[in-house]
C-alpha positions in Angstrom: 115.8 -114.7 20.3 115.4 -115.1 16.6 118.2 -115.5 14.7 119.3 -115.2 10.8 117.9 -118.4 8.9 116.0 -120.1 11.9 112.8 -121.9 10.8 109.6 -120.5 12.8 106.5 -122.0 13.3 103.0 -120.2 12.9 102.7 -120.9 16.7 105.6 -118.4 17.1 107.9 -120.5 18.2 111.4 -121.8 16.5 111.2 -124.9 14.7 115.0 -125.2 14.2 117.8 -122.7 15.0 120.1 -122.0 11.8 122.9 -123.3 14.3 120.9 -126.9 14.4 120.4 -127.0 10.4 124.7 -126.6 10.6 125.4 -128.8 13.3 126.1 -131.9 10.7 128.7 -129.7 8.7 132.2 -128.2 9.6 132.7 -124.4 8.4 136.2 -123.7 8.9 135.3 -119.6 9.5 134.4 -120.0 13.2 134.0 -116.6 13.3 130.6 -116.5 11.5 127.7 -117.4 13.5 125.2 -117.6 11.2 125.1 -118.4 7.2 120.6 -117.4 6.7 118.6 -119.7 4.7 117.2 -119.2 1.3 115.4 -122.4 0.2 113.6 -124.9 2.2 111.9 -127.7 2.2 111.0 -130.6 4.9 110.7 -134.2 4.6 107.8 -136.0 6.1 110.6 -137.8 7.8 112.3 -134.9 9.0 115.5 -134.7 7.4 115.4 -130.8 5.7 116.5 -129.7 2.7 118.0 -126.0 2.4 120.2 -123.4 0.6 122.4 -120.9 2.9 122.6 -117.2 2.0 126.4 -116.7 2.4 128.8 -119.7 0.9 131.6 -121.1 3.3 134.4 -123.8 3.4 133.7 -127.0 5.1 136.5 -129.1 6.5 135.0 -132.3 5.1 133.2 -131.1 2.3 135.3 -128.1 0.8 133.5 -125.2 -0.8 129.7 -124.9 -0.1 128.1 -122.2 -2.3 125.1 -120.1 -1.4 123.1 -122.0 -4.6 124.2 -125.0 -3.2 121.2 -127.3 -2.0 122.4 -128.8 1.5 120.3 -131.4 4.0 120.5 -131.4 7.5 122.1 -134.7 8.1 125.4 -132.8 6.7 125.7 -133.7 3.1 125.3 -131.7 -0.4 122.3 -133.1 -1.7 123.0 -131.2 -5.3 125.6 -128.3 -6.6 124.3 -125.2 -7.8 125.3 -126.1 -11.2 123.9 -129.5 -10.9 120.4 -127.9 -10.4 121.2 -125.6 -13.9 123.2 -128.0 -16.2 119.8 -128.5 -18.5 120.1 -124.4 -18.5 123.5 -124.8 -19.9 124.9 -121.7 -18.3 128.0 -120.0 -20.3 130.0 -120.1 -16.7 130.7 -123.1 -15.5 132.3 -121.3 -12.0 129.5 -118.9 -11.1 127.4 -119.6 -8.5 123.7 -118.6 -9.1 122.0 -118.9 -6.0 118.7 -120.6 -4.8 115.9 -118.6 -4.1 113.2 -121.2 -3.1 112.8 -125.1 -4.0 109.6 -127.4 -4.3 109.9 -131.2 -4.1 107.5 -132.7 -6.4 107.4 -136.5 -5.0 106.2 -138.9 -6.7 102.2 -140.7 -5.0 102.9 -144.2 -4.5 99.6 -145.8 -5.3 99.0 -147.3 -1.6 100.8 -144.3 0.3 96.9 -143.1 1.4 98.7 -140.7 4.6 100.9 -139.2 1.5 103.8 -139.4 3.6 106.0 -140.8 1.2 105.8 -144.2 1.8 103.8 -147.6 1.7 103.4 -148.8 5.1 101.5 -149.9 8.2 99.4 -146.5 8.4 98.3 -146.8 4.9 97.4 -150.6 5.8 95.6 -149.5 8.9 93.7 -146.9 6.0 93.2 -149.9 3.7 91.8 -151.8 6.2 89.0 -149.1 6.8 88.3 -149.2 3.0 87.8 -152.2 3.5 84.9 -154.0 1.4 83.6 -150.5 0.9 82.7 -148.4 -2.4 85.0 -146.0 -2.9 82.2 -143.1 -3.8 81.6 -143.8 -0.2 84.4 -142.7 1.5 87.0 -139.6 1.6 90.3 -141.5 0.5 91.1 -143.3 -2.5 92.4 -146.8 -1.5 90.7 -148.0 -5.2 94.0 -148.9 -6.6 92.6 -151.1 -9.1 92.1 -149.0 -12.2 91.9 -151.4 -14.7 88.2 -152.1 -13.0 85.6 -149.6 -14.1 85.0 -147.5 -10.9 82.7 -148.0 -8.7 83.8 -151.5 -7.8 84.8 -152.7 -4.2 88.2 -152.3 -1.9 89.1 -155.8 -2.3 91.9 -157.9 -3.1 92.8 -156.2 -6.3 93.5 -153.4 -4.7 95.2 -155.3 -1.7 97.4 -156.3 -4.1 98.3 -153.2 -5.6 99.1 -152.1 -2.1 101.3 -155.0 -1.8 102.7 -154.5 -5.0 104.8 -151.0 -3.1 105.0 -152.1 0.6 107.5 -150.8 2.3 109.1 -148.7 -0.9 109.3 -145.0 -0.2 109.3 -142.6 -2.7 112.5 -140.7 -3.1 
């Protein structure tokens, strides 16, 4: 059964339940089942980011509005008028909504799996670079850019690499 502000899959089945995205938080109104989802957005790590259509209280967290942007491990990421202070709305109690989101992340120069992070996979995707041309191959492991292109993977770039192991972009 499909339910108000579960997240499907193209395979046609439920990714999470909109009861699962809630699990973390504490609505006082037991008596409402489901709150929908408006915006969305999933980390490579699996922690989601999302806005509920219908605001509630929370026992911990007092007064979630429906702009307000919310992540699955129970915490509000950002306040609706956090999100629209450069916009310098006249009301500074109205709650605007949130429609959709987009995460731009910043690349890590070494993340080459663009998962968000410098780390073991992107050395195992180095490591195939390896002593190779970078015209040669699909991915772009030629961090060195102060060398004209069409130089080597080597240790330059190995350092550059080095330079964000283990940093994640946030």
């Amino acid at each position: 059964m499909i339910g108000n502000g579960d997240i499907l899959c193209e395979d046609g089945s439920i990714y999470k339940t909109n009861a699962q995205l809630m699990a973390n938080f504490k609505p006082m109104d037991a008596k409402l089942i489901t709150y929908g989802l408006d915006a969305l957005y999933i980390w490579p790590h699996g922690e989601i980011w999302f806005s509920t259509e219908v605001g509630f209280a929370d026992e911990r967290l007092g007064f979630i509005g429906h702009g307000d942007l919310l992540s699955s491990t129970g915490r509000v990421v950002a306040r609706n008028l956090e999100l629209l202070r450069l916009f310098a709305p006249i009301e500074d109690l109205a709650d605007f909504g949130l429609d959709s989101l987009e995460i731009i992340q910043p690349q890590l120069r070494g993340d080459l799996d663009s998962d968000g992070d410098v780390d073991e996979e992107d050395l195992y995707l180095f490591w195939l670079s390896w002593l190779r041309n970078p015209t040669d191959i699909k991915m772009n492991a030629d961090f060195d850019i102060s060398i004209p292109a069409g130089d080597f993977i080597d240790l330059r770039d190995l350092a550059v690499l080095a330079d964000n192991w283990l940093i994640c972009a946030e």
